[in-house]
N, C-alpha and C positions, 0 to 999 in steps of 0.2 A: 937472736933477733928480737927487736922490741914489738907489741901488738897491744894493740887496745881491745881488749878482752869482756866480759861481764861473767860472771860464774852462780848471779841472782840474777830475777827479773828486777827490775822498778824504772826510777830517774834516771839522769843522767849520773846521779852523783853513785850509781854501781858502776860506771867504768871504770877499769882501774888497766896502766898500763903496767906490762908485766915482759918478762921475754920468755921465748919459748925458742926450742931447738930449732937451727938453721935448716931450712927445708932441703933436703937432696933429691933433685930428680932422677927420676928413673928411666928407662927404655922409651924411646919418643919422648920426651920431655924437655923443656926448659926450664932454666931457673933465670928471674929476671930482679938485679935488687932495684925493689922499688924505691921512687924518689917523689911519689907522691900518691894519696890515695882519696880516698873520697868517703863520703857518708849519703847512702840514700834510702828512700825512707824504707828497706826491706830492715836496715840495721836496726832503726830507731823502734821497729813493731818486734823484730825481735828479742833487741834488751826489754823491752815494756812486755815480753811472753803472749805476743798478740799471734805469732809465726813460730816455726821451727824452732821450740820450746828443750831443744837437747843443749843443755849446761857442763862444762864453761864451752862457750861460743867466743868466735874473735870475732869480730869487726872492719868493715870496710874494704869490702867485695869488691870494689870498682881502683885501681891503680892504673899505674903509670912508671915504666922505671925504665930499665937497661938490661938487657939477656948479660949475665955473665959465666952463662953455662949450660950447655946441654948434652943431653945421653940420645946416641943414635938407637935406631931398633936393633942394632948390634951389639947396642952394651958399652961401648967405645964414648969416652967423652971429649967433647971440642967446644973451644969458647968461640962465639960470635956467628954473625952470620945469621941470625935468625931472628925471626919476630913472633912474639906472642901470640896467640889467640883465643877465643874461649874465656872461661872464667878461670879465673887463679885460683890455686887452692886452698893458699895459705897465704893470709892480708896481714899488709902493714910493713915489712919489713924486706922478705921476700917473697915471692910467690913462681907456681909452677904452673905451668900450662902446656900444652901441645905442641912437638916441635913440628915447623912447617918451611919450607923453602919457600921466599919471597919470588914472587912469579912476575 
């Protein structure tokens, strides 16, 4: 998957886009691929080493995509049906969160 990473603090101009291993979720989990993400200002003080200063870091915590897979607490995987919630794990490309039945 592709992510916008920083592996230094500084500008804008240490972003670099890079890929990284396809996230697989685990037990309760979903994997949802994203189709859109965001930038807010936790990223911007992070690349700049103002926050959470542990390198290399990805970028853009806040998405928006499509569940196209989740692990029940059984282990057992199944697509669809489910909506994210919570913070993702892993930005940009895909990410993982909590699996939850829509109520």
């Amino acid at each position: 998957m592709k992510a916008a990473r920083v592996s230094q603090v500084g500008g804008p101009e240490v972003l670099e886009i890079g890929d990284l291993p396809d996230p697989q979720p685990g037990p309760g989990q979903v994997r949802s691929a994203v189709r859109a993400a965001g930038v807010n200002p936790s990223d911007w003080k992070k690349r700049k080493g103002l926050m959470d200063s542990e390198l290399p870091q990805a970028m853009g915590y806040e998405a928006a995509g499509v569940v196209d897979e989740r692990v029940m607490d059984d282990g057992w995987a199944r697509q669809g049906g489910v909506e994210q919630e919570g913070p993702p794990g892993v930005p940009s490309a895909g990410v993982l969160g909590p699996a939850r039945q829509r109520s």
